[in-house]
C-alpha positions in Angstrom: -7.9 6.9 -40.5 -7.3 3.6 -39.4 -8.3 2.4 -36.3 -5.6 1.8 -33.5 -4.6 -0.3 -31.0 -4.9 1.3 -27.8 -2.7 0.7 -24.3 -2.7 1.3 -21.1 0.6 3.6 -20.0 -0.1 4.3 -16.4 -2.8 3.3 -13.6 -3.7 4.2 -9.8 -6.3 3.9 -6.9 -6.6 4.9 -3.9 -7.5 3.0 -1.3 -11.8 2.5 -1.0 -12.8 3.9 2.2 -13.9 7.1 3.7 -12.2 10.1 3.9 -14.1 13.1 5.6 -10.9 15.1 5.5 -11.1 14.7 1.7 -13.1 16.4 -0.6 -14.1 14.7 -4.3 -11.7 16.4 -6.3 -9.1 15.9 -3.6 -9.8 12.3 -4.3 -9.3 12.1 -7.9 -6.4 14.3 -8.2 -4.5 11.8 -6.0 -5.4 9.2 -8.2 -5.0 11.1 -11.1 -1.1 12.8 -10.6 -0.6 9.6 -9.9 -1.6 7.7 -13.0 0.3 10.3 -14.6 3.7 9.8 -12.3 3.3 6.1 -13.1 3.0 6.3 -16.3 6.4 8.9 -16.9 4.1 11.8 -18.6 1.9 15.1 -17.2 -1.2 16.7 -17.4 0.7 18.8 -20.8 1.1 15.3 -22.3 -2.8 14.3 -22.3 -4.8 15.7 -25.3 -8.6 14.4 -23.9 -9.7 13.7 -20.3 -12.9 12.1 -19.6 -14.4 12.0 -16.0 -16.6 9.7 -14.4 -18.3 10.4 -11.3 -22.4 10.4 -10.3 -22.9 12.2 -6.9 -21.6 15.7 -8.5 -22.5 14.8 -12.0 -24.0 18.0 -13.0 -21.1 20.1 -11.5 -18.6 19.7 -14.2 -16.6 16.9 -12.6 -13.6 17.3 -14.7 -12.8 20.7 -15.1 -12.9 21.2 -11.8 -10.5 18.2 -11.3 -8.2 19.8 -14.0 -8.5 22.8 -12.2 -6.8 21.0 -9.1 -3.9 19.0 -11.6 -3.6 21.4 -14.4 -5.8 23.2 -17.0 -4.7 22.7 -20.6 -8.0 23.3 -22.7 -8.3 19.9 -23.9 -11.6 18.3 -24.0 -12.8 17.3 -21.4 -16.2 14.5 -21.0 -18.3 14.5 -17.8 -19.5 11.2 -17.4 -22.7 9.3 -15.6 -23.9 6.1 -16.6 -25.1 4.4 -13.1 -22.3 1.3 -11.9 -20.7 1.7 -15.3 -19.7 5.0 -14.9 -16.1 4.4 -14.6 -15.7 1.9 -17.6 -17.5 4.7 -19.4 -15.1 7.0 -18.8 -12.4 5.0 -20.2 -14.3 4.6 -23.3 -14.7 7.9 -24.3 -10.9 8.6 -23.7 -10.5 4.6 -25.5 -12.6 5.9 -28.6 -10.5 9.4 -28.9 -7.3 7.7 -29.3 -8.8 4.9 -32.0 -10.6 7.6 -33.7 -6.6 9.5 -34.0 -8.6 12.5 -32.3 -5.7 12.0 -29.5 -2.5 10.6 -28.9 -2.9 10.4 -24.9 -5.7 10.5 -22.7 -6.7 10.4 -18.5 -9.3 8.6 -17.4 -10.7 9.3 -13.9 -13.6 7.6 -11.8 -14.2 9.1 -8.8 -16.7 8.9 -5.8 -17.4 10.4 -2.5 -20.2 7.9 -1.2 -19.7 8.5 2.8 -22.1 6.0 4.3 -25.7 6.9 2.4 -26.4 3.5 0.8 -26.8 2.6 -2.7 -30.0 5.1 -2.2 -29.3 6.5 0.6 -32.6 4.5 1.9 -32.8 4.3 5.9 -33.1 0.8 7.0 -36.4 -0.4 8.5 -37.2 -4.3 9.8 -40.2 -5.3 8.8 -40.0 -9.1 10.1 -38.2 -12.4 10.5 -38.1 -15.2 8.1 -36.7 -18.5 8.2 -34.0 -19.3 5.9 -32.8 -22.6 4.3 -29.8 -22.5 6.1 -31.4 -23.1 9.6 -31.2 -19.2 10.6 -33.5 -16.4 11.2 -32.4 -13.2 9.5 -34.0 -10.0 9.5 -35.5 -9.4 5.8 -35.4 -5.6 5.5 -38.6 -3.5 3.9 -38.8 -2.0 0.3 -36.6 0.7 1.9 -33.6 -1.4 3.3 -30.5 -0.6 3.9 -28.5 -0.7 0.8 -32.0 0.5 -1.0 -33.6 -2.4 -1.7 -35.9 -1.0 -3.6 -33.8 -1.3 -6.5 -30.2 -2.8 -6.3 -30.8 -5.5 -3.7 -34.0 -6.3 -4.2 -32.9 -6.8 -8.5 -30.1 -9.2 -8.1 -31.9 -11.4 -5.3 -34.8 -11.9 -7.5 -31.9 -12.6 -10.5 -30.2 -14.8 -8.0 -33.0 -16.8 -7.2 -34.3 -17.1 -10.5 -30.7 -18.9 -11.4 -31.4 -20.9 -8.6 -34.8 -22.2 -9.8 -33.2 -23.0 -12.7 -30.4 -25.0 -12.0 -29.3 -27.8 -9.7 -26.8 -26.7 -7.2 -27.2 -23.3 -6.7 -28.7 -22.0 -2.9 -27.7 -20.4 -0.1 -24.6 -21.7 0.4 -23.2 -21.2 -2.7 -24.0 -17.8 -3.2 -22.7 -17.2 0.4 -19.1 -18.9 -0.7 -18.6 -16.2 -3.1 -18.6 -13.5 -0.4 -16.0 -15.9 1.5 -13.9 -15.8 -0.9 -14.2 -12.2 -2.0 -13.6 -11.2 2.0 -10.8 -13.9 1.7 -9.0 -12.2 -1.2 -9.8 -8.9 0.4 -7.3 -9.9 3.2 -4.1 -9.6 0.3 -4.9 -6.3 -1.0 -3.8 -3.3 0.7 -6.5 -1.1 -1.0 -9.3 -2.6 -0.2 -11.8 -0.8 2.0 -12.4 -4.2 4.6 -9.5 -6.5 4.7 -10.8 -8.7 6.8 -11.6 -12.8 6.3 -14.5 -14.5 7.4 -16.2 -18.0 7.4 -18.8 -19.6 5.7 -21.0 -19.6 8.8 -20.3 -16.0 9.3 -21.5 -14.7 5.9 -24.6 -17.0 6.2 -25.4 -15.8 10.1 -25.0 -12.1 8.9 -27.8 -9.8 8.6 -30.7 -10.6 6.1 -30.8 -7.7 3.8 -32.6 -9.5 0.8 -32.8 -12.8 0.8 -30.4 -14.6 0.0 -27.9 -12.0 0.7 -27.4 -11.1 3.7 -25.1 -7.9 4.8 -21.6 -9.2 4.4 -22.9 -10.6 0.7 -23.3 -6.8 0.0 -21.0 -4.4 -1.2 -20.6 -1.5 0.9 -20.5 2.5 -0.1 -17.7 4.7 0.4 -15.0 6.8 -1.4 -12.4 6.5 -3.7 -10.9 7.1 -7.3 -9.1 5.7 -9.7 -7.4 6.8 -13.2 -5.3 5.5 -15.8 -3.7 6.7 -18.6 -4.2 5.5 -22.4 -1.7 6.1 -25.1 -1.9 5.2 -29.1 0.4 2.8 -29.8 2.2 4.7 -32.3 2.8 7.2 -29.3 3.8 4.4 -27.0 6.6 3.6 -29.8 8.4 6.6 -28.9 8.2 6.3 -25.7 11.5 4.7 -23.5 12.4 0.9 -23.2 11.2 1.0 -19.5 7.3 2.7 -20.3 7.0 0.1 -23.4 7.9 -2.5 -21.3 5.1 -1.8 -18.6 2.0 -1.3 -20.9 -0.7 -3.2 -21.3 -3.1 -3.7 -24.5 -6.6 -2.9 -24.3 -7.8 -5.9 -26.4 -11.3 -5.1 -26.4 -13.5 -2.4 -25.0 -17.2 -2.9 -25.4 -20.5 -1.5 -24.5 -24.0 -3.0 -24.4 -27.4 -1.8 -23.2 -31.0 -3.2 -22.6 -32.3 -4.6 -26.1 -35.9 -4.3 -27.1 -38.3 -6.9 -26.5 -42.0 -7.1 -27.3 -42.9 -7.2 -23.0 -42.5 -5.0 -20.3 -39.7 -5.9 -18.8 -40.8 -5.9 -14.5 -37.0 -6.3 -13.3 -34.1 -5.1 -14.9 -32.3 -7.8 -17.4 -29.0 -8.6 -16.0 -28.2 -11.0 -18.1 -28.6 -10.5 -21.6 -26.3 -7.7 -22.2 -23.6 -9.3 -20.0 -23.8 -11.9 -22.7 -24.3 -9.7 -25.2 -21.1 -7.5 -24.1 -18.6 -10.5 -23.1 -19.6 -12.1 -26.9 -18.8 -9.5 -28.8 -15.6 -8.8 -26.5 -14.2 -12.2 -26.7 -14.6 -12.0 -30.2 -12.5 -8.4 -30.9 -10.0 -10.0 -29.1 -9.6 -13.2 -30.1 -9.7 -15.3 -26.9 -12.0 -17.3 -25.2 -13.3 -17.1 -21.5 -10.3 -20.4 -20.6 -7.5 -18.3 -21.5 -8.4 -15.5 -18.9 -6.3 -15.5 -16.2 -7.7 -13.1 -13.8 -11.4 -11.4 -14.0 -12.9 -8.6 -11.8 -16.2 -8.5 -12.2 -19.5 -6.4 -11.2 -19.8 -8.5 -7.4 -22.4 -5.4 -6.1 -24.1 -8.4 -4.6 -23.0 -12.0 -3.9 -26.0 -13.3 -6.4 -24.3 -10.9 -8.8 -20.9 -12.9 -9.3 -22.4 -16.1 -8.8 -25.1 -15.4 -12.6 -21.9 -14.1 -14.3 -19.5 -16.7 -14.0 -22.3 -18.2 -16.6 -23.0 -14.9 -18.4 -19.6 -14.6 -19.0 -18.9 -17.8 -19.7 -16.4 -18.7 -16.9 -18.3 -22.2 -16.4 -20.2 -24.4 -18.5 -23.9 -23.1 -19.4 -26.1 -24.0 -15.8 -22.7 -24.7 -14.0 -21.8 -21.5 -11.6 -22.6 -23.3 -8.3 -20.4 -26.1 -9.1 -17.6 -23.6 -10.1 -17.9 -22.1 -6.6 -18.2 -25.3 -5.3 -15.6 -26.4 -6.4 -13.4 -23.5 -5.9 -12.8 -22.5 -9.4 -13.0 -18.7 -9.1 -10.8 -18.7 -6.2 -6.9 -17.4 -6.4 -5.2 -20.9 -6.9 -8.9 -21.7 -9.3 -9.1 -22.3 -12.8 -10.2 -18.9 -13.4 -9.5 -16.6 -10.1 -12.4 -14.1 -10.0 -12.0 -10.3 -8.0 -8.4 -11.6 -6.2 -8.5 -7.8 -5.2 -11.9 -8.6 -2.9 -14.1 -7.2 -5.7 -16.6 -4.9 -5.2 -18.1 -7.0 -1.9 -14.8 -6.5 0.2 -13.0 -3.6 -2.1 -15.7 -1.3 -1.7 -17.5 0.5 -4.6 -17.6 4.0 -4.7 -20.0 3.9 -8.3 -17.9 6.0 -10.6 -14.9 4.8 -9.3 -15.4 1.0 -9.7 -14.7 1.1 -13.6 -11.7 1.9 -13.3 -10.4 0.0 -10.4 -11.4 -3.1 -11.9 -9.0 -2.1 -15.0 -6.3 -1.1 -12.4 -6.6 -4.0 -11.0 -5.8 -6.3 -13.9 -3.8 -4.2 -15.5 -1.2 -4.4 -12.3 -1.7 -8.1 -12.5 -0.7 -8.0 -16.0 2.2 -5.9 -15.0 3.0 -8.5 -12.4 2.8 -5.6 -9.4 0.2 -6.9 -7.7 2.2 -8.1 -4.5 0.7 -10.6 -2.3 -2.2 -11.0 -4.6 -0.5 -11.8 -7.5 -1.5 -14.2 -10.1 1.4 -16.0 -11.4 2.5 -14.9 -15.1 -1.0 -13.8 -15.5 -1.1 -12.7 -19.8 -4.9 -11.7 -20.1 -7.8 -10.4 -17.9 -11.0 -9.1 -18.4 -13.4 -6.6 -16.7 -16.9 -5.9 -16.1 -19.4 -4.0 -14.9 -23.1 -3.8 -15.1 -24.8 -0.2 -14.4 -28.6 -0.8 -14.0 -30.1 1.9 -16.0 -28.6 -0.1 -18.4 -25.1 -0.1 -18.8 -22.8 -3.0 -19.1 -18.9 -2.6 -20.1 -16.1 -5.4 -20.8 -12.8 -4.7 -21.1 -10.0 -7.8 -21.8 -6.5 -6.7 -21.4 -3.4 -8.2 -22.6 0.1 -8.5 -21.6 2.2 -7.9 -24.8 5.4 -6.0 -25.9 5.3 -3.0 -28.4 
């Protein structure tokens, strides 16, 4: 058979926060009945479901969420695959319908992070350090706050090492990506911390790893998120008013860590960004200028700032002018995470996947309220799960 064009029918979130009176499944039902209610169909209408979650991986995630909506006996995937856990879970769902193994499908990421840290590491100061913007900050041990063991300490060494290699890129202009991102955040009624603040404010904050300090980090919490995918030749028989709100999944693609002949000390960030975004751009037959939103994998102000170049949102070398000048901002050239992204949002891991394809796809839909980008026609998504993991979606606006 054929492969298929695939489309999204119906999407949700809740809001990113905590909820202590809500269990995880409690969470992802919401978001899950209503993906379903938005998109006109039930839980008898899906023929796969896929979820994605990583605190409760092992505890059969999804049947116990269809347990909660509706069991039907369809397949069902339990999915873990670090920050791109989410994304992943569309995919499977995604490459059921091309395969003409389904019709319909749910996708749900969901998350119950409370306040435990990427690693749940306890902070510990070990000293102060003078940074280049005049201020002391407290760098934070191997076992910092947000686990700097891993996830902070990775992309401040990737930040920095962009930095050394190309003219204006420091401390400022990594901390005007959080600006913005907190900026944006103030628009979107979902987002876990909807509140602005100034240039001087995410430069005085907290060090955590230099040169991101606390509010240049994205914070834990809860949440879930789901949409609904539909073959087109399903979406054909479907009414005026559910053709009329779809959006195309133009590409959906996966890369991993390639080989290389050394050890690799820090995790490659990079390479299959590039890899992924290439390959995507090329299924759907677009190139990074005709985007008109992105949201993509902020866990860390150094993060957003490397992948305006990995995904080719500025010219090769050119990210700190692109901040600098102001092109990833709402009224930019390219707006980049209008809904606060992960820095302001929130990012509850298995969650984040999805959100980022709710987000554009309500864009593309022209729902997104305050936030919206004006007669926005194609988006793209991305996130990168250390492990490695890195998805890219690009989405269209079209008409069945």
């Amino acid at each position: 058979m054929a492969e298929r064009d695939v489309w999204i029918l119906g999407a949700s979130m809740t809001r990113f926060g905590r909820y202590p009176d809500k269990d995880l499944i409690d969470l992802g039902a919401e978001a899950a009945l209503d993906a379903l209610d938005d998109a006109g169909v039930g839980i008898t209408d899906m023929d796969v479901l896929a979820a994605g979650n990583l605190a409760e991986a092992s505890s059969g995630v999804g049947q116990r969420l269809q347990k909660q909506i509706g069991q039907t006996g369809i397949p069902v995937f339990n999915v873990a695959n670090a920050c791109a856990t989410g994304a992943t879970a569309v995919r499977c769902v995604y490459l059921a319908i091309r395969a003409g193994e389904a019709e319909m499908g749910l996708a749900v990421g969901l998350e119950k992070m409370g306040k435990a840290g990427l690693l749940g590491a306890a902070p510990r100061t070990d000293k102060k350090v003078f940074s280049p913007s005049g201020r002391y900050g407290a760098v934070m041990s191997v076992e910092g706050r947000l686990g700097t063991t891993l996830m902070p300490g990775v992309f401040a060494q990737a930040g920095l090492e962009y930095a050394g290699l190309h003219d204006g890129v420091g401390f400022e202009q990594f901390a005007k990506v959080a600006e913005k991102n907190h900026a944006h955040s103030t628009l979107n009624p979902l987002a876990q911390y909807q509140k602005a603040f100034t240039l001087d404010e995410v430069m005085g904050a907290e060090m955590v790893a230099y040169p991101n300090t606390l509010l240049m980090c994205c914070p834990t919490g809860d949440g879930a998120a789901a949409l609904v995918l539909v073959s087109e030749e399903r979406l054909r028989t479907l009414s005026d008013e559910q053709r009329a709100r779809a959006v195309r999944i133009s590409a959906s693609v996966m890369t991993s860590d390639p080989w290389t002949e050394h050890d690799q000390v820090q995790p490659d960030v990079n390479t299959l960004t590039r890899a992924a975004a290439r390959q995507a751009y090329e299924t759907a037959g677009v190139d990074p200028q005709d985007l008109d939103l992105v949201e993509l994998h902020d866990c860390f102000a150094t993060a957003e700032l490397i992948h305006y170049d990995n995904l080719g949102l500025c010219a090769p070398g050119e990210a700190g002018k692109f901040i600098d000048e102001r092109g990833p901002w709402r009224d930019g050239t390219i707006p980049v995470n209008v809904s606060g992204g992960l820095i302001s949002k929130g990012h509850p891991l298995g969650a984040t996947g999805v959100a980022n394809l709710y987000e554009v796809a309500t864009h593309l839909r022209g729902e997104a309220g305050d936030r919206q980008i004006p007669d926005a026609k194609v988006g793209l998504t991305h996130v990168i799960g250390l492990g490695s993991a890195c998805a890219v979606h690009i989405l269209e606006r079209a008409r069945v």
